[in-house]
C-alpha positions as CSV (number, residue, x, y, z in Angstrom):
1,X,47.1,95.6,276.8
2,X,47.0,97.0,280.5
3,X,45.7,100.3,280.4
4,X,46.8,102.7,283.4
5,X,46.8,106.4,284.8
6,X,49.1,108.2,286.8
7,X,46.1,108.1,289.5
8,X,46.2,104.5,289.0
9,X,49.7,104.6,290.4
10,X,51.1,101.8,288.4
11,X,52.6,101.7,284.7
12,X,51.5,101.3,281.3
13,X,54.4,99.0,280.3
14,X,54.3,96.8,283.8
15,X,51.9,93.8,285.0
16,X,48.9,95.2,287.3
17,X,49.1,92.0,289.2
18,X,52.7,92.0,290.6
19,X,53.5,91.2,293.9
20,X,54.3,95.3,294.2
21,X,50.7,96.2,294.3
22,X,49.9,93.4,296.5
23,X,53.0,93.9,299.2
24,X,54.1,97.5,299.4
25,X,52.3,100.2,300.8
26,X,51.2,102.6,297.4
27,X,53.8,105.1,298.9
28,X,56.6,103.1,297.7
29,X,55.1,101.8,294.5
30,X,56.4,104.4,292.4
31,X,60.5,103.5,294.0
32,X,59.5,100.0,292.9
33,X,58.7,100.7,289.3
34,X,62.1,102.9,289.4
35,X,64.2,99.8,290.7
36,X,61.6,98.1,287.9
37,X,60.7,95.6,290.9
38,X,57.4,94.9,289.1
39,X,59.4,93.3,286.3
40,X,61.9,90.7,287.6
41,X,63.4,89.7,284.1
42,X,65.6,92.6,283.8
43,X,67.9,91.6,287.1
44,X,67.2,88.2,285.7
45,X,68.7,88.8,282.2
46,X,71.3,91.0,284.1
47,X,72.1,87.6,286.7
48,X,72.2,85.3,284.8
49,X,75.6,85.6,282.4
50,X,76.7,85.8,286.7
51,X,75.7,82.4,287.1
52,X,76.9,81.1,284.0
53,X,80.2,82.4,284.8
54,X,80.0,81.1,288.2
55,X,78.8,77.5,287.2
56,X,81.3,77.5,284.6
57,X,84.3,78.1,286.8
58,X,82.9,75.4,289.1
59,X,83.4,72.6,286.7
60,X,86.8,73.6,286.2
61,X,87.4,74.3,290.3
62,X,86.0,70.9,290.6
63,X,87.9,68.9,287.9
64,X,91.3,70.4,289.9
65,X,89.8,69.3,293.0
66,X,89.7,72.8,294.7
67,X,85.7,73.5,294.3
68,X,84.1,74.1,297.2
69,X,79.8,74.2,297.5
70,X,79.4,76.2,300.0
71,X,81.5,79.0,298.2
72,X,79.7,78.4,295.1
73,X,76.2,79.1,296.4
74,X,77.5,82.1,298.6
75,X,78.4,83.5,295.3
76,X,75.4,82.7,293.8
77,X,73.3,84.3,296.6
78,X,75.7,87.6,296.4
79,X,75.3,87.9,292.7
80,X,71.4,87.6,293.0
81,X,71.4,90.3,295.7
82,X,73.5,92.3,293.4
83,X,72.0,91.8,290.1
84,X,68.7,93.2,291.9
85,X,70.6,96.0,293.1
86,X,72.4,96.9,290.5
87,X,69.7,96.6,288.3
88,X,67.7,98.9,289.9
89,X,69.9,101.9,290.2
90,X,70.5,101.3,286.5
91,X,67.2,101.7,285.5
92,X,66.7,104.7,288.2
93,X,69.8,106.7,286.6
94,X,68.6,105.8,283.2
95,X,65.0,106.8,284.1
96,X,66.9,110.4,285.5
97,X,69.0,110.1,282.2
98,X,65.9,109.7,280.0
99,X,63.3,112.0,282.0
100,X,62.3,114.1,279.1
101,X,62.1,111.1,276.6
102,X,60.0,108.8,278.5
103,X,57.6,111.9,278.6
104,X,57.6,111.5,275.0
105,X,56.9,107.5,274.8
106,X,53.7,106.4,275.3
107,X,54.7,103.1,276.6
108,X,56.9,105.0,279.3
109,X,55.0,108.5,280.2
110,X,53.6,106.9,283.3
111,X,56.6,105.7,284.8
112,X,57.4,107.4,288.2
113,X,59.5,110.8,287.0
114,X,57.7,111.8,283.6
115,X,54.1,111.7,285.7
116,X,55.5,113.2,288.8
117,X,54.9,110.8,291.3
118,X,58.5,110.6,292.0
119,X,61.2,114.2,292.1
120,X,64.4,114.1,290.5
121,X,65.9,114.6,294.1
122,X,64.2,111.7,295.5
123,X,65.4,109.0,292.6
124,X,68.8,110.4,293.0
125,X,68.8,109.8,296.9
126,X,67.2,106.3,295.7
127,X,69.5,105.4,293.1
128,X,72.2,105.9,295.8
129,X,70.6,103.9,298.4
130,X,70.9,100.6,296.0
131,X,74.1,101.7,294.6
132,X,75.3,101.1,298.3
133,X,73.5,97.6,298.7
134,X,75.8,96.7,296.0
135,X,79.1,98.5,296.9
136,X,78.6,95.5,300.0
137,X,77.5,92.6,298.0
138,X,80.7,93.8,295.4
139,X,83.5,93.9,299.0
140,X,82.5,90.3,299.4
141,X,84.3,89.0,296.3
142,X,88.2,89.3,296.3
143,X,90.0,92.0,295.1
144,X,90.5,91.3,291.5
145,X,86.8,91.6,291.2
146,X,86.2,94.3,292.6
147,X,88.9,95.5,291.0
148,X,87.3,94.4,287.4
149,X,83.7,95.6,288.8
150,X,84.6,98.9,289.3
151,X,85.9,98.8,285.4
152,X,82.4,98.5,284.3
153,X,81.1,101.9,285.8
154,X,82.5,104.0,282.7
155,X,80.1,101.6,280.5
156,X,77.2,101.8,282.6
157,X,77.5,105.2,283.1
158,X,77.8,105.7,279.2
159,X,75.2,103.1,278.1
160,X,71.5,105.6,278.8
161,X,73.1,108.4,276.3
162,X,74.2,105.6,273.7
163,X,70.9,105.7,271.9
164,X,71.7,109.7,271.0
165,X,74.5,108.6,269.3
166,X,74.8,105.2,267.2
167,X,72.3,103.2,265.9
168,X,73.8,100.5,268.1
169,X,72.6,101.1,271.6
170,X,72.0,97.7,272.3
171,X,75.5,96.8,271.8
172,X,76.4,99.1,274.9
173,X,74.0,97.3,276.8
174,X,75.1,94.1,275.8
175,X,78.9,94.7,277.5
176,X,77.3,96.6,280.5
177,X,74.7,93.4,281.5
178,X,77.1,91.2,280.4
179,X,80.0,92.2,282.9
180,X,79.0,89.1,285.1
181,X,80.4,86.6,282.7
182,X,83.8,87.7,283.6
183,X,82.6,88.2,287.0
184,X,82.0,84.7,288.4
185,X,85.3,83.2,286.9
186,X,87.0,86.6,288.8
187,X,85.1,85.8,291.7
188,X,86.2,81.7,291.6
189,X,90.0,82.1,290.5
190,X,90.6,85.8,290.8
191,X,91.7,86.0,287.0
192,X,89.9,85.7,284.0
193,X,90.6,83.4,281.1
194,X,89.9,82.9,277.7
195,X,86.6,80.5,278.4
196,X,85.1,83.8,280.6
197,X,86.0,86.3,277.9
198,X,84.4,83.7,275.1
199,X,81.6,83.6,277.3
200,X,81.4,87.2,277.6
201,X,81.3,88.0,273.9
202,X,78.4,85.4,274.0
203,X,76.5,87.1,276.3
204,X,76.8,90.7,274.9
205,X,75.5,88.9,271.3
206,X,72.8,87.6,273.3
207,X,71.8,90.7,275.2
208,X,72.1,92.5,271.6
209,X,69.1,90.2,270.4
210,X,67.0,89.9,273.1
211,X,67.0,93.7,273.6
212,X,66.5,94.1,269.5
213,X,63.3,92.6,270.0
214,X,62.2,94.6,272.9
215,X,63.0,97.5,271.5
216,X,60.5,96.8,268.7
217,X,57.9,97.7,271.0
218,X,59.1,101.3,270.8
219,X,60.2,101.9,267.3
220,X,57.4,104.0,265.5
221,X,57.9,106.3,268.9
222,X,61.7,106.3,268.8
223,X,61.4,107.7,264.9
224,X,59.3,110.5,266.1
225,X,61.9,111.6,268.6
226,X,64.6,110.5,266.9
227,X,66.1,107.8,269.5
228,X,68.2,105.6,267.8
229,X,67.8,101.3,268.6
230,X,69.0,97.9,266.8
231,X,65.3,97.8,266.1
232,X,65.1,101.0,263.8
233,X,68.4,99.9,262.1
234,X,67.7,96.4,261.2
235,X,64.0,96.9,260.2
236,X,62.7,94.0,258.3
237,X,66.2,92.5,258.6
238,X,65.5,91.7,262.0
239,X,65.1,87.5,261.9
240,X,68.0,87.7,259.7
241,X,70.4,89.5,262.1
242,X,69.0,87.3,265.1
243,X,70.0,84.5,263.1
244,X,73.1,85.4,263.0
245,X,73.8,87.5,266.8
246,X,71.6,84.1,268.5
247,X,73.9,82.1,266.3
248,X,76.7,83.7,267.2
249,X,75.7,83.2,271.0
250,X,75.4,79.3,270.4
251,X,78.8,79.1,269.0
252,X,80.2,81.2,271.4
253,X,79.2,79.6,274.2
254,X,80.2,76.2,273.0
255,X,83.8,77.6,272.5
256,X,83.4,78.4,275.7
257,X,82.4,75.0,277.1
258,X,85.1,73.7,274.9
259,X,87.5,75.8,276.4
260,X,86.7,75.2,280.5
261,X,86.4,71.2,279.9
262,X,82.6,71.1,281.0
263,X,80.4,67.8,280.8
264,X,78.2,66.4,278.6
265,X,75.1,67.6,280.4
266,X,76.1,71.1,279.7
267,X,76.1,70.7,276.0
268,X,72.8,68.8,276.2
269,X,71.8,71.9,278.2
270,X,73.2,74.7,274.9
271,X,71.3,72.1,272.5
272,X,67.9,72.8,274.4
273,X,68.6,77.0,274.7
274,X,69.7,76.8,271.3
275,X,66.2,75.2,270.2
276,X,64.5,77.9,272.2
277,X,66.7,80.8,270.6
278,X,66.1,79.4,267.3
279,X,61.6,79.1,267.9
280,X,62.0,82.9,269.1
281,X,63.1,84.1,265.6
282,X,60.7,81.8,264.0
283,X,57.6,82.8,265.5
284,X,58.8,86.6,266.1
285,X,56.5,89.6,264.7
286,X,58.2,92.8,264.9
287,X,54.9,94.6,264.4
288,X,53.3,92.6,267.1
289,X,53.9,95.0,270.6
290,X,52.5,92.0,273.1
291,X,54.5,89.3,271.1
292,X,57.8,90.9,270.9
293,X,57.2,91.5,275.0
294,X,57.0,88.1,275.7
295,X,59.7,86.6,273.3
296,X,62.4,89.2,275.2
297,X,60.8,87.7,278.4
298,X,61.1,84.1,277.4
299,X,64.9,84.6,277.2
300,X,65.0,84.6,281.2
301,X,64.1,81.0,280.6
302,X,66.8,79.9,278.3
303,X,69.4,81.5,280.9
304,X,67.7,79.9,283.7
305,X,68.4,76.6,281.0
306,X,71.7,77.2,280.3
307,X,73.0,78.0,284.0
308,X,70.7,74.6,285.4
309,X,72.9,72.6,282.9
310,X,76.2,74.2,283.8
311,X,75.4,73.2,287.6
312,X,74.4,69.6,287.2
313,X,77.2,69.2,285.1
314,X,80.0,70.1,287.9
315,X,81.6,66.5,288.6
316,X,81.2,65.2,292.6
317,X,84.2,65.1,294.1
């Protein structure tokens, strides 16, 4: 456990070693925590349903002999840049959103706002700053997408007040980091289909799991102030409801697969992230802090799994 002041300038709930507090001057450490920079698997777990999408509609560009490489890994590059982006104005608004419960948290009352390292003022001017890196990543795609990016603001905007009111906050998150499975087909074909909207629903029971298990970390603290988590409401259900949200995901995804026409590799690929989905609810203690860190972490390696499998799988022209 990495213990930390506010004179220390860093976090409790973030690694001392990140390249953060090697790089930037200490000035800008505390804008770094608020993008959540020193903690790459949240635009990770927020790119990666992108790149699914994206690979995904590449094997069926590439079977109707319209797939183009270079296009592809533009895309990629511009939903990397975004998913950082995005991912960091998220977390600042929700960090403005949540100012007065973070104070509360142990795990969060050194972040940047609650230990006054940071004003309210400046995250807003922040939060706007990376909102317009990714209003020009978002002009990049063609219109539909922006079109059907833009329709995701309402959930994004809701998603930081959802744990006030449902016991289900997680599931808000789910269809807010999960946008970009609709995204890369939109950005590919400028329509959606049923394989992106299967793939969607994956991703959002996914997200729902992952997420239950992080918020583990902060459930005796959410009781005491009353926030509300997936966590709290499943209880000593938990393995039990991943079973059947990671199972869910498998299937999902499959119909998916199914659905586009993909290659064999790319099943082999769902096999091997459905073994690693399947050994994170087996070895999972919900009373173990550290554990249930590093189990939501691991799941930045079965989307890295899942994705690699999708690409290899796109048939040469």
């Amino acid at each position: 456990m990495i213990t930390t002041s506010t004179d220390s300038g860093r976090v409790a709930d973030a690694p001392s070693n990140n390249w953060v507090y090697r790089v930037l001057p200490r000035a800008l450490w505390p804008y770094a925590q608020l993008a959540r920079w020193d903690r790459p698997i949240g635009w990770q777990l927020l790119m990666w349903p992108c790149f699914w999408s994206a690979a995904l509609a590449a094997n069926v560009a590439a079977a109707a002999g319209t797939f183009d490489w270079t296009r592809f890994v533009f895309h990629l590059v511009l939903f990397f840049i975004g998913s950082v982006a995005m991912r960091g104005a998220g977390c600042t608004y929700n960090d403005l959103v949540d100012h007065d419960i973070d104070n509360a948290v142990a795990r969060t009352r050194s972040r940047p706002l609650p230990s006054g390292r940071v004003t309210r003022r400046q995250a807003k001017v922040f939060m706007l700053l990376q909102t317009l890196v990714g209003l020009v990543v978002l002009l990049q795609f063609n219109r539909f997408a922006v079109l059907l990016a833009i329709a995701s603001l309402l959930i994004v905007a809701i998603y930081p007040f959802a744990k006030r009111f449902t016991d289900w906050p997680q599931f808000f998150l789910g269809m807010a980091f999960s946008w970009g499975a609709l995204m890369g087909w939109a950005a590919e074909f400028g329509t959606l289909s049923l394989a992106a909207g299967t793939l969607y629903v994956a991703a959002i029971a996914w997200t729902v799991g992952y997420d239950t298990i992080y918020a583990h970390q902060d459930k005796e603290d959410d009781a005491l102030i009353g926030v509300r988590s997936t966590a709290r409401l499943f209880g000593d259900r938990t393995k039990q409801w991943l079973v059947a949200l990671y199972g869910l995901t498998v299937a999902l995804i499959a119909a998916s697969f199914w659905l586009a026409g993909v290659g064999i590799v790319a099943w082999l690929g769902l096999v091997v992230a459905a073994f690693m989905l399947a050994w994170q609810i087996r070895t999972l203690d919900i009373d173990d802090p550290e554990q249930c860190l590093a189990l939501f972490k691991f799941n930045g390696v079965v989307g890295l799994s899942i994705f690699l499998a999708l690409a290899v799988a796109i048939p040469f022209a």
